[in-house]
C-alpha positions in Angstrom: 25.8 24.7 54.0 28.6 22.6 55.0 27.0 18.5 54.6 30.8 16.4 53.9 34.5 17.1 54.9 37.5 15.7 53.6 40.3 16.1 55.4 44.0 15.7 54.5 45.7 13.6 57.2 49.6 14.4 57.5 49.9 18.2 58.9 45.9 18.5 59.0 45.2 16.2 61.4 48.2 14.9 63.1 51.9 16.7 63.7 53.9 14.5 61.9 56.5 17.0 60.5 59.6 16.0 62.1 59.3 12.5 61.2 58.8 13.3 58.0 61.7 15.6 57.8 63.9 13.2 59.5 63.2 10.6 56.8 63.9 12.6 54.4 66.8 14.1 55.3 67.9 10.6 55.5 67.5 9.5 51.9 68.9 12.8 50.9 72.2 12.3 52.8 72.0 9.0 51.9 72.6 10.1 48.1 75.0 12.9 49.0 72.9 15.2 49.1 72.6 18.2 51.8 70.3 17.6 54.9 67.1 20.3 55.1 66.7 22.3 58.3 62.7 22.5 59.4 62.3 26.0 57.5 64.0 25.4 54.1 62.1 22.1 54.1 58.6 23.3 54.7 59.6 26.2 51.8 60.6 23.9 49.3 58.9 20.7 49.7 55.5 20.1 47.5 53.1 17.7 46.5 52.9 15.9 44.2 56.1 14.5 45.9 57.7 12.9 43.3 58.2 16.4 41.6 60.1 17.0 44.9 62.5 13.9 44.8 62.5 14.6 41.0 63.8 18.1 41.0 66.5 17.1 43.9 67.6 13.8 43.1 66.8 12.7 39.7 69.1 10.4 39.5 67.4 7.6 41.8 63.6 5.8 41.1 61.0 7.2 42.9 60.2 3.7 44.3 63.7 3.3 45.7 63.2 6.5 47.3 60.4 5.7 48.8 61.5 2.2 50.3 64.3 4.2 52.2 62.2 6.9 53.5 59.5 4.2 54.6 62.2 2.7 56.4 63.2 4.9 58.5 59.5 6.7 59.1 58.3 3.5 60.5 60.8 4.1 63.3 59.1 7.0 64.2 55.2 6.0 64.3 55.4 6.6 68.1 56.3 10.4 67.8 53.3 11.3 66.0 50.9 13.1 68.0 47.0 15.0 67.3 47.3 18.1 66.3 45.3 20.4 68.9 41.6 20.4 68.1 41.9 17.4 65.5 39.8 14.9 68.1 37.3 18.0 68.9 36.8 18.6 65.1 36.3 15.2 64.8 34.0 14.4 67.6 31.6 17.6 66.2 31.5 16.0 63.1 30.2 12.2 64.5 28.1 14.5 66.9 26.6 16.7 63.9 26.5 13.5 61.3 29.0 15.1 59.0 30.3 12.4 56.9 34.2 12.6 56.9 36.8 11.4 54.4 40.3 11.2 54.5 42.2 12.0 51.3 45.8 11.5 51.9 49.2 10.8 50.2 50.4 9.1 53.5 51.0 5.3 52.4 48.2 3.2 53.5 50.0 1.2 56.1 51.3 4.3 57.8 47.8 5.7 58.2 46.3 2.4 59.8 48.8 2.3 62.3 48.8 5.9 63.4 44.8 6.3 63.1 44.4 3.0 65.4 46.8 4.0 67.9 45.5 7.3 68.2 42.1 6.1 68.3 40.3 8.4 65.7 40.4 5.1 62.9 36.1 5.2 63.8 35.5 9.0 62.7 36.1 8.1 59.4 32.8 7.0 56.8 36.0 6.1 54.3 39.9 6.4 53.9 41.9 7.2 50.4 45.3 7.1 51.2 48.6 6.1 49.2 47.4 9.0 46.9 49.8 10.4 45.1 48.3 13.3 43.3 44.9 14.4 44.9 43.5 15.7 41.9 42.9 12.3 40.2 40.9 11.1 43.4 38.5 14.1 44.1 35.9 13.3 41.5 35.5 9.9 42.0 34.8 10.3 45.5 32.5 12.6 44.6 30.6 10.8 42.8 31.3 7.4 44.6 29.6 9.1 47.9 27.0 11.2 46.1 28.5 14.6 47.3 27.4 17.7 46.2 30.7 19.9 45.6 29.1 23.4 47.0 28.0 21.3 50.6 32.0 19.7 50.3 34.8 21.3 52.3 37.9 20.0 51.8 40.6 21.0 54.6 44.2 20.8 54.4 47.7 22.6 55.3 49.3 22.3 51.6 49.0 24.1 48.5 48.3 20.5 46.8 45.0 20.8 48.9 43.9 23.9 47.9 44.2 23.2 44.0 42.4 19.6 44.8 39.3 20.9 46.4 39.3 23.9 43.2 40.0 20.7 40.9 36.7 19.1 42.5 34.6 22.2 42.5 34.5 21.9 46.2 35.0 24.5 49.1 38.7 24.4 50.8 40.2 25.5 53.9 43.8 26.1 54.6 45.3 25.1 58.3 48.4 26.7 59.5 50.0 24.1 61.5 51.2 21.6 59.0 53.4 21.9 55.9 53.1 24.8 54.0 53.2 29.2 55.4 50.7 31.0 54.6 52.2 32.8 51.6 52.5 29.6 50.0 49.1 28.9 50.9 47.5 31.8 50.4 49.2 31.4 46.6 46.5 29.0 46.3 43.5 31.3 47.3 41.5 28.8 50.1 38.0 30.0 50.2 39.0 29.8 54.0 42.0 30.0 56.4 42.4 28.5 60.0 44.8 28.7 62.1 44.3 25.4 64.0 41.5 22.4 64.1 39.4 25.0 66.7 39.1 27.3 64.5 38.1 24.7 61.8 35.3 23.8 63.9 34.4 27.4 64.6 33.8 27.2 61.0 31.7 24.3 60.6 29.5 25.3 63.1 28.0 28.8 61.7 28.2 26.9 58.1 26.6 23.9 58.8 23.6 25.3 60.0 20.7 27.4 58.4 20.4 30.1 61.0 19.4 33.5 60.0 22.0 35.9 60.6 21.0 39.6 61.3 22.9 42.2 59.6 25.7 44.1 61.9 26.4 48.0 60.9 30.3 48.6 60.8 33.1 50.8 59.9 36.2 51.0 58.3 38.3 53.6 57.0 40.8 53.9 54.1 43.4 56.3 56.0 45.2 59.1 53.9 48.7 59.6 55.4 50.9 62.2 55.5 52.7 61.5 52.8 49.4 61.0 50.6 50.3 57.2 51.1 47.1 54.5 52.2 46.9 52.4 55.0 46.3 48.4 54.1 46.6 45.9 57.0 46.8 42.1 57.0 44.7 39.9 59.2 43.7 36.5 59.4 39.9 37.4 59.6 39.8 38.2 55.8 41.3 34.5 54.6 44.9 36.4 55.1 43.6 39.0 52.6 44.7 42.8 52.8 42.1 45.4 54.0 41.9 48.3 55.7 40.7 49.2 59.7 37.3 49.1 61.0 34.9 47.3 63.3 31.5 47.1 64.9 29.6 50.3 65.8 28.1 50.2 69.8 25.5 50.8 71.2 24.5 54.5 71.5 27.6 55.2 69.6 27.6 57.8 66.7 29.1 56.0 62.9 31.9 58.5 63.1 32.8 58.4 66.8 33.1 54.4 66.1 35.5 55.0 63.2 37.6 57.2 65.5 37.4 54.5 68.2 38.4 51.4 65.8 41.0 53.0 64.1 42.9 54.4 67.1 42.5 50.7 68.5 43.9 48.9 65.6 46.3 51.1 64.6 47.0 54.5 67.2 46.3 56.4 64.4 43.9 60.1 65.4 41.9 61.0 62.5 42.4 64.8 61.1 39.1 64.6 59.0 36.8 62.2 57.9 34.0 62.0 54.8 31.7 59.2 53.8 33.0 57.6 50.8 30.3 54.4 50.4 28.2 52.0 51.8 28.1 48.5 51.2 26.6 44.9 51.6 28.8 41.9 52.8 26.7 38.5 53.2 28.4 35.7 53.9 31.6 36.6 52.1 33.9 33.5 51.8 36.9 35.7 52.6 35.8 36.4 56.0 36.7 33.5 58.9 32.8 32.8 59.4 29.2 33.7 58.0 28.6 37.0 58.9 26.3 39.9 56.8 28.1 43.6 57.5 26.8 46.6 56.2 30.0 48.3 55.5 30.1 52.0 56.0 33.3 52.7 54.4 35.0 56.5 54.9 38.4 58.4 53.7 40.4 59.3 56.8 43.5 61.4 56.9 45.9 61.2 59.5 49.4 64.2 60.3 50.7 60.4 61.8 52.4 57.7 60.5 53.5 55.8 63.0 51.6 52.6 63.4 50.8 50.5 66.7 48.8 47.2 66.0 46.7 45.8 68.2 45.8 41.9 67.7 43.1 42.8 64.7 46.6 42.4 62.3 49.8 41.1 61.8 51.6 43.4 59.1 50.9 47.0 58.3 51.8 49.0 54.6 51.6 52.2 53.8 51.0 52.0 49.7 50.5 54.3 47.2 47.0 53.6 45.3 49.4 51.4 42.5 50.8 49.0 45.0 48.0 49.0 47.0 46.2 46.8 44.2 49.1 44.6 43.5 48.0 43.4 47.3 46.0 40.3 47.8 42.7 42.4 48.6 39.8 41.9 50.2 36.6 42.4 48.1 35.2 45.2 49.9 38.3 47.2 50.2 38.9 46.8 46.2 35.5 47.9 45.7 36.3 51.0 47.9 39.8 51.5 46.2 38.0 51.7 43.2 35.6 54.7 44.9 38.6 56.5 46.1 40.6 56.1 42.7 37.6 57.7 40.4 36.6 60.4 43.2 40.1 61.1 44.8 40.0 64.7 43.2 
């Protein structure tokens, strides 16, 4: 259950990136140094952020750096916008009573003035901004409000987040449409990944309640190609995890025949032959996007193919030997089922 959210503020909730970046492009110039385009910068900026100035310009106090980049930032309060699905989030969580907190390292003036002019300042039960380093903040606001770390989800679009909610003991969630990729996040290991503020709702709505959730029978195959390699796939389902094809059986709809089905969907891939490898229970894994109980019916597929078409299921495709298929950031069930295949592959 899902009872408290803190929420980062700066790439969480509001699009305030190319402020940012402008800003500090401006201090770095300002010391000679070499202006940031948007990628480079959202690669090699981190928080804490005075590691950041530290490691490029040593030379100059962090407080002087700050004073210029609050300088020119304040310039551009009216740029800053919601990012989509921040207000809904936000209105679900008044609607539901979720007590939200805003844990930020945006300086406290900043946050006033872009909260009031947005009109979202009343969402919020309390406000910890000017925060350097998160990780010095999360237990006290624990224990100032009384929150219970396992009913806690902390959300956020930095690796800083991620390591702030593990620091707590709390539940995290990474969003994709602030500061950080999602290698860098996934670096961190989220308990879960979102691509926007919708989805982030999606997410507190089947984990804020106590409905039952019947089991759903699936599918998924670990695919043999021809060159004895094995399929993985990446999708954002799993938490951006590696796993392998599959889906829901249908109605009337033979185990195998499904298999066949799914896989030639998500990949194009005809199956030579199949065999039953295992079958196994998935309740409400914190990899997958939402709370959902699978029994997995796992099989070894071979296919004479290797071409690959994705359909929407994934984003990136490898065909691994079994080695390089567990230096992969796996999913728990396929590891579980990589571990079948490695000790009964003869």
């Amino acid at each position: 259950m899902i009872r408290n959210l803190i929420f980062d503020w700066s790439g969480t909730l509001v699009d305030d990136l190319t402020p940012v970046l402008e800003a500090t492009n401006h201090v770095f110039t300002l010391h000679g140094k070499p202006p940031f385009d948007r990628d480079t910068f959202r690669e090699k900026f981190y928080l804490p952020y005075h590691g950041f100035y530290q490691e490029h310009i040593p030379e100059v106090p962090i407080d002087q750096l700050g004073k210029i980049f609050r300088e020119v930032f304040g310039k551009l309060h009216h740029s800053i916008t919601l990012l989509p699905g921040s207000r809904e989030v936000l209105e679900y969580c008044a609607l539901n009573k979720l007590p939200v907190f805003i844990l930020s390292t945006v300086h406290s003036d900043d946050f006033i003035h872009q909260a009031n002019r947005l009109g979202v300042d009343r969402f919020f039960k309390k406000t910890y901004t000017s925060i350097v380093d998160k990780r010095n903040a999360i237990h006290s606001i624990l224990e100032e409000h009384h929150l219970r770390p396992e009913e806690t989800l902390f959300v956020g679009d930095m690796e800083h987040d991620i390591e702030t909610a593990r620091h707590g003991g709390v539940r995290s969630c990474a969003v994709l449409t602030g500061y950080d990729s999602l290698k860098k996040l996934q670096r961190a290991l989220p308990d879960h990944v979102a691509p926007d503020m919708f989805a982030v709702t999606e997410i507190l709505r089947r984990h804020s309640t106590l409905e039952t959730i019947p089991p759903t029978p699936t599918v998924g195959a670990l695919i043999v190609g021809p060159s004895k390699k094995l399929l993985m796939l990446h999708t954002h389902k799993w938490s951006g995890l590696w796993g392998i094809p599959g889906g829901k059986i249908k109605a009337a709809e033979s185990s195998e025949d499904a298999l066949r089905r799914e896989v030639f969907e998500e990949t194009g891939l005809p199956l030579k032959t199949v065999r039953f490898a295992i079958v196994q229970d998935c309740i409400r894994s914190k990899e997958f996007y939402k709370p959902a109980h699978f029994v997995l019916l796992n099989y070894i597929g071979h296919t004479t193919q290797s071409k690959v078409i994705l359909n929407a299921e994934a984003d990136e495709f490898r065909w691994c030997s079994l080695e390089e298929c567990y230096q992969l950031p796996l999913n728990t069930p396929t590891r579980i089922l990589l571990d079948w295949y490695r000790d009964h592959a003869k």
